[in-house]
Backbone as ProteinMPNN parsed JSONL, in Angstrom:
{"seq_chain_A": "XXXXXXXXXXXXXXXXXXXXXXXXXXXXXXXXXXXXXXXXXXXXXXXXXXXXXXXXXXXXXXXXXXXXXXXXXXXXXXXXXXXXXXXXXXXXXXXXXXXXXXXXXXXXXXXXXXXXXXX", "coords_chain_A": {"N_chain_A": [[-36.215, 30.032, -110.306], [-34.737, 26.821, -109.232], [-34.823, 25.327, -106.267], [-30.812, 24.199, -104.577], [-30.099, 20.929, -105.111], [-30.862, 18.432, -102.197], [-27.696, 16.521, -100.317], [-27.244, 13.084, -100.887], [-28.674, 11.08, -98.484], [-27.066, 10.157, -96.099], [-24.723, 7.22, -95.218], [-23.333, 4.207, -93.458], [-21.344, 3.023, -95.418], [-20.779, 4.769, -97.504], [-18.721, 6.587, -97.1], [-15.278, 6.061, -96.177], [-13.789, 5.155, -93.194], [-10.63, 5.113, -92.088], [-9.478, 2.62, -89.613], [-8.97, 3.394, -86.106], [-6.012, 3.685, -83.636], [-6.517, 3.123, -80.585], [-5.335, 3.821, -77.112], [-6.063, 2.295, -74.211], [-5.576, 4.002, -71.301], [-6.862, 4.026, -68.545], [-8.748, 2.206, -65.989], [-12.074, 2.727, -64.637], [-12.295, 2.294, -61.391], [-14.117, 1.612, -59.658], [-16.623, 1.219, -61.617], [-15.445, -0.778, -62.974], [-15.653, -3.169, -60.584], [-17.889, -3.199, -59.923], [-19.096, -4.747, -62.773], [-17.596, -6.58, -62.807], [-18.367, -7.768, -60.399], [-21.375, -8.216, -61.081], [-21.131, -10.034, -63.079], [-19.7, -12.388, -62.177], [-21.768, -13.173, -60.396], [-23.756, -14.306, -61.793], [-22.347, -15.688, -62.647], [-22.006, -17.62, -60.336], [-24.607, -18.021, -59.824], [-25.476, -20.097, -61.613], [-23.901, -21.804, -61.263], [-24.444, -22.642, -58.902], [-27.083, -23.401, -59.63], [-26.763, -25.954, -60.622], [-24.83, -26.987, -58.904], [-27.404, -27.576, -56.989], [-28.711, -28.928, -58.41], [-27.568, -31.32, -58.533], [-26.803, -32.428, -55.942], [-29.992, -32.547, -54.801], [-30.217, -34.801, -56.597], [-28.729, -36.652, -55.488], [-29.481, -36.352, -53.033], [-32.024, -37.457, -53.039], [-31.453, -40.212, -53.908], [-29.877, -41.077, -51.524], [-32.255, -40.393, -49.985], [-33.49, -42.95, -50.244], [-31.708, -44.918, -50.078], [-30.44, -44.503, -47.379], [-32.598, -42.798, -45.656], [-35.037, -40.957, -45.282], [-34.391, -38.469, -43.926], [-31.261, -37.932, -44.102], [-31.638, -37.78, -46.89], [-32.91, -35.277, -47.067], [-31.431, -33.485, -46.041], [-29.198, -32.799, -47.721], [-30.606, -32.183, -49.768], [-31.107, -29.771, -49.055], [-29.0, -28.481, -48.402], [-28.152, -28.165, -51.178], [-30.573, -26.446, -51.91], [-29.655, -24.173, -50.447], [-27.189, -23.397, -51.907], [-27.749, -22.542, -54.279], [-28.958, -19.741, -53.281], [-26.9, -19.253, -51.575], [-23.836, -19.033, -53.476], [-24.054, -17.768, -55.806], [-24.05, -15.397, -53.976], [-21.736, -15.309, -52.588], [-19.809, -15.424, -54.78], [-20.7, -13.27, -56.478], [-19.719, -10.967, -54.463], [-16.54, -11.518, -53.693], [-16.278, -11.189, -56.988], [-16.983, -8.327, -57.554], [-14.541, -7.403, -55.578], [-12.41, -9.1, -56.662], [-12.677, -7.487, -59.395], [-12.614, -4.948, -58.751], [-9.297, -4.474, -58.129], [-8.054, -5.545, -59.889], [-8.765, -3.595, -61.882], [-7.104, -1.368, -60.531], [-4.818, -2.55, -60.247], [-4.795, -2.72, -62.814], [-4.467, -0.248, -63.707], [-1.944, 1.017, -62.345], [0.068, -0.437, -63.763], [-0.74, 0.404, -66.175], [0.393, 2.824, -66.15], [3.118, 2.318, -65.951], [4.028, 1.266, -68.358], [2.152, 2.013, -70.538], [-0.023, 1.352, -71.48], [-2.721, -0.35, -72.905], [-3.36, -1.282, -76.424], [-5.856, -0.168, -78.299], [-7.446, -0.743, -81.687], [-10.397, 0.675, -82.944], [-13.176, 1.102, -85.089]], "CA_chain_A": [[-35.07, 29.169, -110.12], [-35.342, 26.111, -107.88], [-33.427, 25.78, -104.644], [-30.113, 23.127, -105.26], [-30.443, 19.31, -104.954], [-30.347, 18.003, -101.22], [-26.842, 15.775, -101.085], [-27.771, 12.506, -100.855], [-28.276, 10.6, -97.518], [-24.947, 9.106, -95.501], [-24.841, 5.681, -95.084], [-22.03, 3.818, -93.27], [-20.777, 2.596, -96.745], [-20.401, 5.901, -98.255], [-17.534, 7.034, -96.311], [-14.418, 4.69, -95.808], [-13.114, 5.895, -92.374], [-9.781, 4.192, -91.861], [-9.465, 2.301, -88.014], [-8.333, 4.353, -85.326], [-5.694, 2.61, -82.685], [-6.162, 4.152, -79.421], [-4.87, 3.382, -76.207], [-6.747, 2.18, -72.73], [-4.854, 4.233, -70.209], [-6.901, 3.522, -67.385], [-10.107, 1.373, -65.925], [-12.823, 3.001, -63.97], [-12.524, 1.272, -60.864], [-15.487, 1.31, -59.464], [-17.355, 0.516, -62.758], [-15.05, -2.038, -63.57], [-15.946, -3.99, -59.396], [-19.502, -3.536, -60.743], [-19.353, -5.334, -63.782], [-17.144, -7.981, -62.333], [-19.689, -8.714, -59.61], [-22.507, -8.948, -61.612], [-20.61, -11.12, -64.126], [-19.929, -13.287, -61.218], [-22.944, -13.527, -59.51], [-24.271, -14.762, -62.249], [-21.431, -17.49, -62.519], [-22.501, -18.392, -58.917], [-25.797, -18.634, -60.207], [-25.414, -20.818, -62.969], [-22.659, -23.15, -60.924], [-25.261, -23.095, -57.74], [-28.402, -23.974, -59.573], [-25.886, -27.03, -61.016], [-24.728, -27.604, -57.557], [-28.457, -27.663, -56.996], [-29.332, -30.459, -58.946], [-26.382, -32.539, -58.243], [-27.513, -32.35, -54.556], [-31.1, -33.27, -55.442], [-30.428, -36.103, -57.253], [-27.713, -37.303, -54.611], [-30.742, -36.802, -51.649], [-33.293, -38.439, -53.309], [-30.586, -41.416, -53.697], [-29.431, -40.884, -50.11], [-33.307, -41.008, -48.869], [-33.975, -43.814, -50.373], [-30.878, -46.003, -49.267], [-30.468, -44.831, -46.218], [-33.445, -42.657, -44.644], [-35.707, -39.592, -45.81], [-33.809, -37.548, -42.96], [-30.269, -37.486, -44.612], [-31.785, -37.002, -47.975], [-33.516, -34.121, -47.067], [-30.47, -32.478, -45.424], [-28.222, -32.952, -48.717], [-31.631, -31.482, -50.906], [-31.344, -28.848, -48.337], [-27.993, -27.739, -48.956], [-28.368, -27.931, -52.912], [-31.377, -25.167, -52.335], [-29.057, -23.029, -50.052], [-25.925, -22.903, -52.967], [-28.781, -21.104, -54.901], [-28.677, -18.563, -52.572], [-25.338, -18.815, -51.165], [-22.998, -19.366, -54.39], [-24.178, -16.007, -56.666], [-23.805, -13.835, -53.179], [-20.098, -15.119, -52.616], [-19.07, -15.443, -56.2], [-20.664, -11.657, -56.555], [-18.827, -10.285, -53.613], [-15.701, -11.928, -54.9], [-16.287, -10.831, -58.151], [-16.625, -7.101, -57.243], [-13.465, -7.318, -54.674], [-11.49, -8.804, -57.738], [-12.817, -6.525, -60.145], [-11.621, -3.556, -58.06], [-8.151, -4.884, -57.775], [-7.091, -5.804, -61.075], [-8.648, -2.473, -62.169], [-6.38, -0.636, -60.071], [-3.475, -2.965, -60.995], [-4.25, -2.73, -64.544], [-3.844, 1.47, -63.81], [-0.66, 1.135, -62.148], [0.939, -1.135, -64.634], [-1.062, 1.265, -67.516], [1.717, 4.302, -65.683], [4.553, 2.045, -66.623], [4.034, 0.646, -69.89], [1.395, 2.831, -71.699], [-1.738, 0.507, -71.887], [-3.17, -1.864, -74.004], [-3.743, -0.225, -77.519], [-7.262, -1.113, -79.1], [-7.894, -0.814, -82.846], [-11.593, 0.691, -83.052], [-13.862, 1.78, -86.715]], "C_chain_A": [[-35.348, 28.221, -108.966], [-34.045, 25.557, -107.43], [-32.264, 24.075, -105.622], [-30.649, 21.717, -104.433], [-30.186, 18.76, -103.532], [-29.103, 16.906, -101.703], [-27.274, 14.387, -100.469], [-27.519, 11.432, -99.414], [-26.849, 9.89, -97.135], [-25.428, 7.59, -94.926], [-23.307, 5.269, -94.971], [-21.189, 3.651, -94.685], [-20.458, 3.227, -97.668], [-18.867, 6.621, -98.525], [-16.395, 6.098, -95.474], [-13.587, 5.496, -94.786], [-11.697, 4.815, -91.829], [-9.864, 3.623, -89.951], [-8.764, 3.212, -87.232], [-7.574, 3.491, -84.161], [-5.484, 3.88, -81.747], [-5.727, 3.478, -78.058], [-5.558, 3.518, -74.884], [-5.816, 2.176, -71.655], [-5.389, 4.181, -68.9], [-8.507, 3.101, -67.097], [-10.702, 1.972, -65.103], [-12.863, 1.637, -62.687], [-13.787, 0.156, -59.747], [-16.613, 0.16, -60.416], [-16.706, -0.491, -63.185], [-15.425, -3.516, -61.972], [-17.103, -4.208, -60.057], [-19.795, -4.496, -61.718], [-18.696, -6.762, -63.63], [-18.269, -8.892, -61.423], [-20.871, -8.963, -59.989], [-22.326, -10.012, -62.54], [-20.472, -12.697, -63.531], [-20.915, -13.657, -60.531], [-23.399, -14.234, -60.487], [-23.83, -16.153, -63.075], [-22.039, -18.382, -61.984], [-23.738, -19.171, -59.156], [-26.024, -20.082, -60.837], [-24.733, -22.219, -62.062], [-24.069, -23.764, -59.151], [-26.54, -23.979, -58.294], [-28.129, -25.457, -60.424], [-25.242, -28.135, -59.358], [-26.311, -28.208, -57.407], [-28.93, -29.018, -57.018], [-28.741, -31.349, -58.548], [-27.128, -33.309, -56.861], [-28.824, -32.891, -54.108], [-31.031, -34.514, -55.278], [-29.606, -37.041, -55.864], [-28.73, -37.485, -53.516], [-31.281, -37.593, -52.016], [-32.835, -40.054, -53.518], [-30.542, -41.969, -52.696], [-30.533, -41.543, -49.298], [-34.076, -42.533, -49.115], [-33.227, -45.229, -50.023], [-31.121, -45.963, -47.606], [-31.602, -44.106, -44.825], [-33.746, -41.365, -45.621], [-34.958, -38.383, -44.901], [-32.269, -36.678, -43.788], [-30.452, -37.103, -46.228], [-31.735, -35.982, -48.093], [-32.833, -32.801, -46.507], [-29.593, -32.518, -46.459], [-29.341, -32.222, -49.895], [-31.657, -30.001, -50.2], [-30.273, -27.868, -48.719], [-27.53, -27.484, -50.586], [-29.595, -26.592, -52.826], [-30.385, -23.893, -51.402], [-28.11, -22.798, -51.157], [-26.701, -22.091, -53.913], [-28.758, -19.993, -54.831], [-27.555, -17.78, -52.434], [-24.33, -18.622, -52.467], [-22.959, -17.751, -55.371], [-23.835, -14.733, -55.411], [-22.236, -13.985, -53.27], [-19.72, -15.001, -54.304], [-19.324, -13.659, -56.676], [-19.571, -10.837, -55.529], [-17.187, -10.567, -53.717], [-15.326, -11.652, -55.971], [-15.723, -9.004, -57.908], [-15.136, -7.028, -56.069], [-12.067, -7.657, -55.939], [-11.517, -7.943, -58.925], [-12.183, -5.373, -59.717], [-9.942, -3.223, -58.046], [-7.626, -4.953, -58.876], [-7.443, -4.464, -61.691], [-7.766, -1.358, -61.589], [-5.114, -1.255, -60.161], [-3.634, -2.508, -62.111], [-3.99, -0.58, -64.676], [-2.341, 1.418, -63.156], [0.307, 0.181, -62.812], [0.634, 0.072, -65.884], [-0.218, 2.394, -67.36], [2.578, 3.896, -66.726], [4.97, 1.584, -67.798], [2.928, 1.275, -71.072], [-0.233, 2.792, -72.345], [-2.044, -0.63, -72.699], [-3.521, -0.984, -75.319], [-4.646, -0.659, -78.117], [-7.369, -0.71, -80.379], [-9.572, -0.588, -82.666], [-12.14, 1.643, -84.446], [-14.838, 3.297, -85.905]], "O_chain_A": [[-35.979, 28.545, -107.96], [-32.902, 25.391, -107.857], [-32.557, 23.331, -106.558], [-31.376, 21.595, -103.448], [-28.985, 18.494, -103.482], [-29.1, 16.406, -102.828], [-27.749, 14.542, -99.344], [-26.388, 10.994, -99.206], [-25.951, 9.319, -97.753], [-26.424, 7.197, -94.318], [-22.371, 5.585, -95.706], [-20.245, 4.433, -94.805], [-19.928, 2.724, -98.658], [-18.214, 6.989, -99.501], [-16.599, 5.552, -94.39], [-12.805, 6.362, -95.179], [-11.941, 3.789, -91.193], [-10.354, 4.408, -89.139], [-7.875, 3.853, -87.793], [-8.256, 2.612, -83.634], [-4.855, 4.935, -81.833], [-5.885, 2.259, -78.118], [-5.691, 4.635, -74.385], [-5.306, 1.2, -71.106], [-4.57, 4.271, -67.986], [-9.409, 3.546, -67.807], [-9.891, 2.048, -64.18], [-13.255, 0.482, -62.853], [-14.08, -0.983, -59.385], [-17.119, -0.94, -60.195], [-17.363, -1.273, -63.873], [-15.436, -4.701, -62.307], [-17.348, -5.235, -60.69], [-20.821, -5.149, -61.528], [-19.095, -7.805, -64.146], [-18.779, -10.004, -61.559], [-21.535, -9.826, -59.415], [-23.219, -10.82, -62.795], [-20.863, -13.757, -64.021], [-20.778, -14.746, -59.973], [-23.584, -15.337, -59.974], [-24.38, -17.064, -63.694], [-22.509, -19.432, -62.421], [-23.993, -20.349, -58.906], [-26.754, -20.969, -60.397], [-25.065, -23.392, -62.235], [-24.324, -24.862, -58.658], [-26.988, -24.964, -57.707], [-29.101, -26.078, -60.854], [-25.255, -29.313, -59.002], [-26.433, -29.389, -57.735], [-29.331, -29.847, -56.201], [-29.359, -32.332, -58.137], [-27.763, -34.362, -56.794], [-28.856, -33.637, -53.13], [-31.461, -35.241, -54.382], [-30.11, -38.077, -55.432], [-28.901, -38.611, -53.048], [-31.19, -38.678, -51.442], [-33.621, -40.986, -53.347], [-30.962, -43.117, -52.553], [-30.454, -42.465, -48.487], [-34.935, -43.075, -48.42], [-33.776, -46.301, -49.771], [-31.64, -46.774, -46.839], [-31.633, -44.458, -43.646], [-32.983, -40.882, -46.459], [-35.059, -37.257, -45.39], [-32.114, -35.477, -44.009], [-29.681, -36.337, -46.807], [-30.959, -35.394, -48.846], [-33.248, -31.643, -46.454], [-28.619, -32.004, -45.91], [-28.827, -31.725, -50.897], [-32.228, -29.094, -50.805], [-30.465, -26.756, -49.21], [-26.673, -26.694, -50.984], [-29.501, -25.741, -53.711], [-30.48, -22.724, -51.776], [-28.238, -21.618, -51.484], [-26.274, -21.002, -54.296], [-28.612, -19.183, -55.746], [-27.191, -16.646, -52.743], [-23.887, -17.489, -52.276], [-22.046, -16.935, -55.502], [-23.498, -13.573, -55.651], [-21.512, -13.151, -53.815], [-19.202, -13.928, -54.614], [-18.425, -12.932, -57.1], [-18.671, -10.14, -56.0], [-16.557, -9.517, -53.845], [-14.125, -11.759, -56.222], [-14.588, -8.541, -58.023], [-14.954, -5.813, -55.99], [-11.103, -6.921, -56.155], [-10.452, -7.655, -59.471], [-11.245, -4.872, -60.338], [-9.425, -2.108, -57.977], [-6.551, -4.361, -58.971], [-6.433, -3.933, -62.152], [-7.725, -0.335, -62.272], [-4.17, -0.465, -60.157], [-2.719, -1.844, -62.6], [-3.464, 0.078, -65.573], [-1.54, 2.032, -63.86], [1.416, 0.071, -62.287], [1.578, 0.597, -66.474], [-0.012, 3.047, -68.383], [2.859, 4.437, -67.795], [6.138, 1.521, -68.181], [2.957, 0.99, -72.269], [-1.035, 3.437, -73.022], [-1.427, -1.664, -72.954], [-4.013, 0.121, -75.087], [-4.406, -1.743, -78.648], [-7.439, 0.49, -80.111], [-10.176, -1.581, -82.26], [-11.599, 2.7, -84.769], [-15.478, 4.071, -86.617]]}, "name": "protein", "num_of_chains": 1, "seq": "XXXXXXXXXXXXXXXXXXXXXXXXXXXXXXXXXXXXXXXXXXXXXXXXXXXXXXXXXXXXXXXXXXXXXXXXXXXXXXXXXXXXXXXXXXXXXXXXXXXXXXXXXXXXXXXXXXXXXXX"}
């Protein structure tokens, strides 16, 4: 006699699992500063290495009207927002991240949460 028939692999599409609505009663607040400040830093980034150029283009204008000196102090401060712009916009970021995560738990007390729909 031979053994019975394995049943045949599962595949999402097999099995129709209806949505599940569950409710986000509260935000890690830590992990939610974290994810803010890297989200932001990388705003900063993006808006500094834009500052950047602006700055650039505006020196190399600058040194050519009115002296290589004031160019080079306006190209100067376009390479610091590089620097500077992703640290504040991160530190910022994580300080509001922290905050609205701990608002969004003491509002999630009084009203119940946000309710998400997930498969």
């Amino acid at each position: 006699m031979s053994a019975p028939a394995a049943p045949p692999p599962f595949t999402s599409h097999s099995v129709f699992v209806p949505p599940a609505v569950r409710v986000l009663r509260r935000i890690g607040i830590l992990s939610s500063a974290k994810v803010y400040g890297i989200l932001s830093a990388g705003l900063g980034l993006v808006i500094g290495l834009f500052f950047a150029l602006f700055a650039l283009t505006l020196g190399g204008a600058m040194g050519a009207g009115m002296g290589p000196a004031e160019g080079a102090a306006l190209a100067g401060v376009g390479v610091f927002a590089v620097v500077l712009f992703p640290l504040l916009y991160g530190a910022f970021g994580f300080l509001s991240g922290a905050l609205f995560a701990a608002l969004y738990n003491l509002c999630a007390k009084w009203v119940g949460g946000i309710e998400v729909t997930v498969e």
